[in-house]
DODRENNU-607351 format. One record per residue: residue number from 1; x, y, z of N, C-alpha, C in turn. Coordinates in steps of 0.001 Angstrom, whole numbers, plus 500000, padded with zeros to 6 digits. Example, Ala and Ser with C-alpha at 12.3 -4.5 7.8 and 13.67 -1.06 7.14 Angstrom:
pos:nxx:nyy:nzz:caxx:cayy:cazz:cxx:cyy:czz
1:513190:494310:507800:512300:495500:507800:513200:496700:507800;
2:512850:497750:507080:513670:498940:507140:512900:500030:507870;
//
This chain:
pos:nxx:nyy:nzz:caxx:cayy:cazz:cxx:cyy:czz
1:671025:327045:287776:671186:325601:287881:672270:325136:286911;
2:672961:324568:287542:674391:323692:286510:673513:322741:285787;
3:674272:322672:284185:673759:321822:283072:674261:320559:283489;
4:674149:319412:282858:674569:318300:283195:675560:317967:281965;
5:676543:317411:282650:677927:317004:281369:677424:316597:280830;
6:678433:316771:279632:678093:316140:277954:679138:314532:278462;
7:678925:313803:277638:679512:312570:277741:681058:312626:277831;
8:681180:313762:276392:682507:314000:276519:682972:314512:278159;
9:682507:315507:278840:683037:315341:279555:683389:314806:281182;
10:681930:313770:280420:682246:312422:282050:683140:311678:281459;
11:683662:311501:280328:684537:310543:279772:686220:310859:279884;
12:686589:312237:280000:687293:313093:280248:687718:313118:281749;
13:686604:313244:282454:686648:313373:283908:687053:312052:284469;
14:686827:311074:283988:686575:310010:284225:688477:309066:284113;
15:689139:309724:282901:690527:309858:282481:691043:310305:283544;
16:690833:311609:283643:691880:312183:284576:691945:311604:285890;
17:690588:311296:286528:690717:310457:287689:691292:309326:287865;
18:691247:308145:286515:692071:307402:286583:693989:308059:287025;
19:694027:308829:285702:695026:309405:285808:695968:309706:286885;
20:695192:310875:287321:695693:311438:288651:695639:310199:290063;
21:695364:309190:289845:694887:308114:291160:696013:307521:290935;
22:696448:307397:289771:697887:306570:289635:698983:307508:289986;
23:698954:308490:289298:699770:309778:289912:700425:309785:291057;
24:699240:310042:291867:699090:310109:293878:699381:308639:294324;
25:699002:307737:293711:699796:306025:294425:701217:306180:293904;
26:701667:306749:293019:702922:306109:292573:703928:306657:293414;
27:703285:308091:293938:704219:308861:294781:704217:308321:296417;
28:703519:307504:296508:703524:306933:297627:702965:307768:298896;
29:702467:306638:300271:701981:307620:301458:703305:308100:302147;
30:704222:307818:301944:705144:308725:302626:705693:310221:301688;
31:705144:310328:300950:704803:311806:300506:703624:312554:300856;
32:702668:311499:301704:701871:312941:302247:701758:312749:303730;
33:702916:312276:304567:703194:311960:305878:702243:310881:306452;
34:702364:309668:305377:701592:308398:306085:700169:308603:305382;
35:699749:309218:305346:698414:309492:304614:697699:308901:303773;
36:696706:308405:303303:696267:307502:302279:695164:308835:301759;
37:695590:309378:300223:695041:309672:299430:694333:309270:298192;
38:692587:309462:298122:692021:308705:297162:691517:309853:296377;
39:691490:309863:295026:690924:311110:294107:689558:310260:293761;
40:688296:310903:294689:686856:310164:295002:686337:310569:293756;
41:686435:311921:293081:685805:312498:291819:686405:313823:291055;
42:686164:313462:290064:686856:314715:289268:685345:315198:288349;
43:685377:316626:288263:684564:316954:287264:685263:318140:286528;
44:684584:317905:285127:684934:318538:284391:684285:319665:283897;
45:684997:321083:283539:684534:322020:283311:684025:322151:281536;
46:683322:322613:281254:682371:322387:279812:683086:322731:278805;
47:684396:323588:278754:685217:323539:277974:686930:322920:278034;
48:686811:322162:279254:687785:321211:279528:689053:321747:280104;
49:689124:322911:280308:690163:323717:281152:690133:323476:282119;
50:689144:323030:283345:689392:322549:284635:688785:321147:285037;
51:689573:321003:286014:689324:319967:286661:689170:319855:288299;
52:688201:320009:288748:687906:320100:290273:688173:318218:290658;
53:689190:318435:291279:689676:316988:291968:688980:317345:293261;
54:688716:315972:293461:688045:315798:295171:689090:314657:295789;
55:689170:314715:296643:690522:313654:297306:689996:313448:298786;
56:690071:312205:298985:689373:311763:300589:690799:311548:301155;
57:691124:312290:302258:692397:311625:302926:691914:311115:304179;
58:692627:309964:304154:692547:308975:305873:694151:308913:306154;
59:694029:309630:307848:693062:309880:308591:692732:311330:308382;
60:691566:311702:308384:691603:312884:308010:691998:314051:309505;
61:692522:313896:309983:693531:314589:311154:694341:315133:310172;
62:695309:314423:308990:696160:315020:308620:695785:315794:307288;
63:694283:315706:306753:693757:316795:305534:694759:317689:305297;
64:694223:319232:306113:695070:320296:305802:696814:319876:305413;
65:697177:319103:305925:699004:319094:305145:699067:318459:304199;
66:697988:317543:303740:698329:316668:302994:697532:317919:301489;
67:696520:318858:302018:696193:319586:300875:696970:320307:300592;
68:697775:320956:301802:698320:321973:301216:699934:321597:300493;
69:700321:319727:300506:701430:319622:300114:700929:319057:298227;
70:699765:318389:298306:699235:318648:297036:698972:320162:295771;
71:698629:321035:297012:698581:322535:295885:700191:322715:296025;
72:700934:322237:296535:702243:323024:296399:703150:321821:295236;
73:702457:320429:294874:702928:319765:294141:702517:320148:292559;
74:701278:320830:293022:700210:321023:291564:700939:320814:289998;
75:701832:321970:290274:702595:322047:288913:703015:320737:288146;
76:704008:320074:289362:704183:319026:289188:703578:317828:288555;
77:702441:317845:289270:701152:317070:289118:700474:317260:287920;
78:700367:317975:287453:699849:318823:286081:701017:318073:284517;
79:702066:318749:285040:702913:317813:284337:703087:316417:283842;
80:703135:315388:284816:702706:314244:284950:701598:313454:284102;
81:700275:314765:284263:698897:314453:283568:698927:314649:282270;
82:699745:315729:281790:699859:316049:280753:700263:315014:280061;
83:701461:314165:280238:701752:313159:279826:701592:311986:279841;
84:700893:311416:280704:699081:310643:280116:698211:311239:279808;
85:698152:312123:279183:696961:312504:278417:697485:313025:277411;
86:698531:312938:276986:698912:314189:275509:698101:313900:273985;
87:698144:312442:274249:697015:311897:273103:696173:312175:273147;
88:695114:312332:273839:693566:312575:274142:693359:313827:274126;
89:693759:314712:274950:693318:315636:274597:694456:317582:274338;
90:694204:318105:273657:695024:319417:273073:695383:320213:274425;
91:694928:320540:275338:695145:321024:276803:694891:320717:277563;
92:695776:320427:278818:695862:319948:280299:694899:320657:280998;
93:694158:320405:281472:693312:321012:282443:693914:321514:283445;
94:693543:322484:283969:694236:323294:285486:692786:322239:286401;
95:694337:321869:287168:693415:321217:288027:693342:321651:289777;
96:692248:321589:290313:691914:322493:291428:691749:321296:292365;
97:692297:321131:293546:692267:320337:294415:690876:320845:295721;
98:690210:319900:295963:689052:319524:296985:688929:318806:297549;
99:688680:319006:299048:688803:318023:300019:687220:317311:300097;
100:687171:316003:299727:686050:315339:299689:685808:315107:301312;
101:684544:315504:301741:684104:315465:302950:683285:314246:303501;
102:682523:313534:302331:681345:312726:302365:681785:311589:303226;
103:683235:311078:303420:683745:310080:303875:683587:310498:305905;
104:683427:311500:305975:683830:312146:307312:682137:312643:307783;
105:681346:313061:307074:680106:313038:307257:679423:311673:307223;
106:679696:310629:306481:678698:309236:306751:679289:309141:308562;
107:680689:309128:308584:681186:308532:309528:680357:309451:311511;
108:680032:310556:311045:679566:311706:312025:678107:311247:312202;
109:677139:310679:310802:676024:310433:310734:675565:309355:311426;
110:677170:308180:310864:677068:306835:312016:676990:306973:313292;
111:678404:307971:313488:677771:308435:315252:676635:308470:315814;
112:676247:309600:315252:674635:310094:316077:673811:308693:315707;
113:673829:307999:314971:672813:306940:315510:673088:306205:315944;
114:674515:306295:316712:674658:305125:317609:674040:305299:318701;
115:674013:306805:319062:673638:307088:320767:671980:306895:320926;
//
């Protein structure tokens, strides 16, 4: 069973999501072909080296390109974070991109009770 974060690092997690949300707006939807990318949650790993990003894309038709143009920005992206965060904290987290699903499951759940 996973422990439950220390404050520090919902407070942490909580940064980078800001972070990275400004990141991904500033670059605009015509960097991920029209796409509207939202970073839904970040968690943090217990010694602060990672960061599992979750990202809801609409419409999600275009997910797969828009993930795979995010892991191919990563570096980039990493960079960026680093420099809103250089104050806070001594190392950038490697951050791992995840496709948040929950937005696409309420919407499947709505279905079936329509019929």
């Amino acid at each position: 069973m996973e422990k439950p974060a220390s404050t520090r690092q919902l407070k942490v997690a909580r940064e980078i999501q800001k972070d990275l949300a400004e990141i991904i707006r500033s670059k605009g939807m015509a960097a991920f072909g029209g796409a509207m990318v939202t970073v839904s949650e970040v968690r943090v790993s217990p010694d602060l080296s990672i960061a599992k990003t979750y990202v809801s894309i609409f419409p999600s038709a275009k997910a797969e390109a828009v993930m795979n143009i995010l892991n191919e920005d990563m570096k980039a992206i990493r960079g960026e974070l680093g420099h809103k965060v250089a104050k806070q904290l001594r190392i950038v987290p490697e951050i791992v991109f995840y496709l948040d699903t929950t937005l696409d499951y309420a919407e499947h759940i709505d279905e079936l009770l329509k019929k």
